[in-house]
C-alpha positions in Angstrom: 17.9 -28.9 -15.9 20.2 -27.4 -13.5 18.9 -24.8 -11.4 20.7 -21.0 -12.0 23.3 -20.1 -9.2 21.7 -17.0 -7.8 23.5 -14.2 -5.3 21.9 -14.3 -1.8 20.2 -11.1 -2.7 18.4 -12.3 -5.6 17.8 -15.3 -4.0 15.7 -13.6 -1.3 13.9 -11.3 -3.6 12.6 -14.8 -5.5 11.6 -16.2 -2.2 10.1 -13.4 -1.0 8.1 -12.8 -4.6 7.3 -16.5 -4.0 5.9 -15.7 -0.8 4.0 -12.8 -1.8 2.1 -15.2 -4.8 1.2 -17.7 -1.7 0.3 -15.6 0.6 -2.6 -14.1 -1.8 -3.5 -17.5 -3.2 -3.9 -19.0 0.1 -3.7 -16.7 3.0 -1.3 -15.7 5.8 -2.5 -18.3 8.2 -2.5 -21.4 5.8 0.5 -20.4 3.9 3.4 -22.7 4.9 7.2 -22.3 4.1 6.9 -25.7 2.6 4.4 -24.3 -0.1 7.0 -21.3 -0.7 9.4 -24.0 -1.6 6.9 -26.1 -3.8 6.2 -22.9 -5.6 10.0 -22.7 -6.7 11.3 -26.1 -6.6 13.9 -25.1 -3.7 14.2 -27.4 -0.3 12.3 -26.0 3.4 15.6 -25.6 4.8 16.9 -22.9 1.9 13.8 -20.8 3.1 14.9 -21.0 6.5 18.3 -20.5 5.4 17.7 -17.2 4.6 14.3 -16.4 7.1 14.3 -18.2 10.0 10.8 -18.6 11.3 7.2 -18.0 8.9 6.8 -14.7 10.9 9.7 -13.3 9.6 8.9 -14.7 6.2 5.7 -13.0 6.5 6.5 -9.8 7.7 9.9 -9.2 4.9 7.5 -10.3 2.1 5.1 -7.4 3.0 7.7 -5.2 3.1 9.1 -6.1 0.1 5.1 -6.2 -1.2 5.3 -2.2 -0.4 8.4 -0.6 -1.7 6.8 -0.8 -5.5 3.4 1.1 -4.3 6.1 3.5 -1.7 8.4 4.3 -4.8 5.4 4.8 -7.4 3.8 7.0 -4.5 6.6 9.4 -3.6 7.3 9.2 -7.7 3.8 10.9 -8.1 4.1 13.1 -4.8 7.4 14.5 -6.1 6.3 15.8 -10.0 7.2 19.1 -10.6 3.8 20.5 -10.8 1.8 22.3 -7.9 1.2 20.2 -4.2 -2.9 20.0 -5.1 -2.5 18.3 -8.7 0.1 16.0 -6.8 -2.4 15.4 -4.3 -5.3 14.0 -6.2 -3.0 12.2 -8.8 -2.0 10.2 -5.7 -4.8 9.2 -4.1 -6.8 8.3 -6.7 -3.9 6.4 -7.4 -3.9 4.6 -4.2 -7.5 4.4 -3.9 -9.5 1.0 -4.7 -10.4 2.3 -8.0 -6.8 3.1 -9.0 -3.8 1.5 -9.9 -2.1 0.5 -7.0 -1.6 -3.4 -6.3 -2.4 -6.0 -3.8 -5.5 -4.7 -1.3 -6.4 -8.3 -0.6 -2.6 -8.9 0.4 -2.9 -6.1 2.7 -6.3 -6.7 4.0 -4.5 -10.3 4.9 -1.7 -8.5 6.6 -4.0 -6.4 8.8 -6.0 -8.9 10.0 -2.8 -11.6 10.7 -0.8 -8.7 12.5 -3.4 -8.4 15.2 -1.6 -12.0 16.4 1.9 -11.4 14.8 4.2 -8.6 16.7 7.0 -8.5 14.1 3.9 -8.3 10.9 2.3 -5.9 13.0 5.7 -3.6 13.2 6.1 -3.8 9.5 2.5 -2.7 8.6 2.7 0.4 11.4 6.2 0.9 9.7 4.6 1.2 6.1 1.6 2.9 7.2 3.4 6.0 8.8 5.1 5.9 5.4 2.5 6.7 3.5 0.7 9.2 6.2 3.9 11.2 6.4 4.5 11.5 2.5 1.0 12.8 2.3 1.1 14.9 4.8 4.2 16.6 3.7 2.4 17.5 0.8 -0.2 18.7 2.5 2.0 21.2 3.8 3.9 22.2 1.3 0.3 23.4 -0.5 -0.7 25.2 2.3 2.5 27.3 2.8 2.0 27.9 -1.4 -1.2 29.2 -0.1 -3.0 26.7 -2.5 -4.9 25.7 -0.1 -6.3 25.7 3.7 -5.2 22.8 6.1 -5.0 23.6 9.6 -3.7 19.9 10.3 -1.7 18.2 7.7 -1.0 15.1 9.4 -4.6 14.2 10.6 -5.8 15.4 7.0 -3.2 12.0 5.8 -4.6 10.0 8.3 -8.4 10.8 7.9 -8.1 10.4 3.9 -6.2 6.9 4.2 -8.9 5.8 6.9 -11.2 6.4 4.1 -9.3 4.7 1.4 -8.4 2.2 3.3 -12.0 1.4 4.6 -13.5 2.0 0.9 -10.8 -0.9 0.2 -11.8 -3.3 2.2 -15.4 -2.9 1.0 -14.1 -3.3 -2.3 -12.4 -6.4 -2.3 -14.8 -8.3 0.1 -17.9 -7.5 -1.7 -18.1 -7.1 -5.1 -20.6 -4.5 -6.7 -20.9 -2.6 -3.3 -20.6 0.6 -4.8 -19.6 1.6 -8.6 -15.9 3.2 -9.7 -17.6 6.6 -10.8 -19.4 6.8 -7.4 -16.2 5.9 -5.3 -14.2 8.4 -7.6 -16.2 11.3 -6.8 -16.3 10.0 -2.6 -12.5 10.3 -2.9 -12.7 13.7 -4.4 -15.2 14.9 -1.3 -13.3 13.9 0.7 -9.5 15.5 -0.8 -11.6 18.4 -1.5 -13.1 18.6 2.1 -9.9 18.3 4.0 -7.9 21.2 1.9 -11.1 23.3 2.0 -12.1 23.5 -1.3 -15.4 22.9 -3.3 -14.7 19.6 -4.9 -15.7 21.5 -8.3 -12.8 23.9 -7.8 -10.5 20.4 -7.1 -11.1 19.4 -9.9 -11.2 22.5 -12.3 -7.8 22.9 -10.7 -6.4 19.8 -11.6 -8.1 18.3 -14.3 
């Protein structure tokens, strides 16, 4: 059966969605552009066509990887309800218990961007992304006077350290610690940096 003619732009969102589906199954380092093309029946040099090198494969497969969890975030950040209800939704959200996708992708990224400048600029890129929505929200609580947070932006960083970390420990070893457990680590640690009692966080949001 003929293959559908597809415009160049949904012809690199398949390819990268291709990419994505390798790179979890078998890695960024052992992921070639020839298995890309397996995956979708579609010649090496059509991959190339449209991304020149792996690297670049790599690194716009990531990104594309992100802007689901980025939109969903800022979707959750911007409700219409106060900045500490927004707050918790979203990082439980993107905590390892939540709902948001692909931590072994990204633990893949982190470790392969350590060796690959142009994946190592995408991941910084994404990363201030999500530091700077939360922290923004951060801010807008305290000037509500819903809270106390001397520093908004090292409040986002220390709370995705934590997430991030609790991720990692998640995904590599299975069991380490249970959902209710990690739940109520996540609300320490929100309640902590606003200073709040985590009882009051969650009176105040539930």
């Amino acid at each position: 059966m003929a293959r559908v003619r597809l415009s160049v732009a949904e012809r690199r969102e398949e390819l990268l969605r291709a990419a994505i589906e390798q790179i979890e199954a078998r890695g960024v380092a052992a992921v070639r552009i020839a298995d890309v093309a397996a995956a979708l029946g579609v010649s090496n040099a059509l991959v190339l066509y449209h991304f020149s090198t792996k690297e670049k494969l790599v690194a716009a497969a990531f990104a594309h990887a992100a802007e689901g969890d980025l939109a969903h975030l800022r979707k959750l950040l911007g409700k219409r309800t106060t900045a500490l209800r927004r707050l918790r939704s979203a990082v439980r959200w993107y905590a390892p218990t939540g709902q948001a996708k692909g931590w072994r992708l990204w633990i893949e990224g982190w470790a392969a961007a350590l060796r690959e400048p142009a994946l190592r600029d995408v991941t910084r890129d994404l990363d201030k992304q999500w530091k700077a929505a939360l922290a923004e929200v951060v801010s807008e609580g305290v000037a509500a006077g819903e809270f106390h947070c001397p520093d908004p932006a090292g409040s986002a960083l220390r709370l995705t350290a934590l997430l991030d970390g609790l991720a990692v420990q998640m995904t590599a070893y299975t069991g380490t610690v249970s959902r209710v457990r990690m739940q109520q680590w996540v609300d320490d640690a929100l309640a902590r940096e606003l200073g709040l009692e985590r009882d009051d966080l969650t009176a105040a949001t539930a």
